[in-house]
N, C-alpha and C positions, 0 to 999 in steps of 0.2 A: 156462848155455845158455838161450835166447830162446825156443826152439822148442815148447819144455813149455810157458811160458806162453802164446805166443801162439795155440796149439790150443786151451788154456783159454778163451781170449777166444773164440774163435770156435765153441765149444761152448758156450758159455752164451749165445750171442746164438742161435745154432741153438735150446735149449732154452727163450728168451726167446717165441721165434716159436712154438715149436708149442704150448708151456701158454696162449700167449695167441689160439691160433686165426685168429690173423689176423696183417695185416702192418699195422701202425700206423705212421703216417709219423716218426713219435720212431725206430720200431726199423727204421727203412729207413736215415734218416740217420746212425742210430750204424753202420750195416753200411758206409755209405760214409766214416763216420770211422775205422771200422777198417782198412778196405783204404786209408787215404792213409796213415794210420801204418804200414803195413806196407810200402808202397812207400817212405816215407821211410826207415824203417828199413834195407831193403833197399839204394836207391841210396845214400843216404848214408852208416849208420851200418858198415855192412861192410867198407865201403873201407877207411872211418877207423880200425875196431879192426886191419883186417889190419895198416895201418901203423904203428900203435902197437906193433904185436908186435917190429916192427924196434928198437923203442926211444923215450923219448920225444923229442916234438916239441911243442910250445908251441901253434904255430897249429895244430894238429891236433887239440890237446884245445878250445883256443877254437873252432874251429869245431864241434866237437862239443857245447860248451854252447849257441851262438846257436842249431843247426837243433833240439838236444831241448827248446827251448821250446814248438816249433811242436806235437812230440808230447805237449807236458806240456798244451796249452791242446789238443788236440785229446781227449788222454783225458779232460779233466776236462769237457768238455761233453758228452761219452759218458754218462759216469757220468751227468748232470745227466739228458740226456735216458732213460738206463735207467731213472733213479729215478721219472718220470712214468711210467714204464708200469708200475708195480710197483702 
């Protein structure tokens, strides 16, 4: 399940903000990197696993690798931009 980690994510950006007292433009933008991963997640990756449950499908896993780049280059500038605020 997703769900556990991604409250994780959004509990520590919550906790990011109030130990830092302020809203520093690094922890504004990881907040809007978080909610585009989750909207991707959401429109895309949901579809895609329900249909996999049917069985597999080729173009369904490839399409699942090109759009998890998008999340893979979006957490990893997260991370980059958390680590400036730390």
């Amino acid at each position: 399940m997703v769900i556990p980690l991604m409250l994780t994510e959004v509990l520590t950006l919550i906790l990011l903000v109030y130990n830092m007292n302020r809203m520093d433009i690094a922890l504004i933008l990881s907040a809007i990197m978080l909610f585009a991963i989750w909207v991707i997640t959401a429109v895309f990756f949901s579809g895609a696993h329900q249909k996999l449950t049917l069985g597999y499908d080729k173009s369904v896993v490839d399409g699942l690798i090109k759009i998890n780049w998008s999340r893979t280059l979006l957490w990893t500038l997260r991370l980059i931009l958390v680590a400036t605020c730390l």
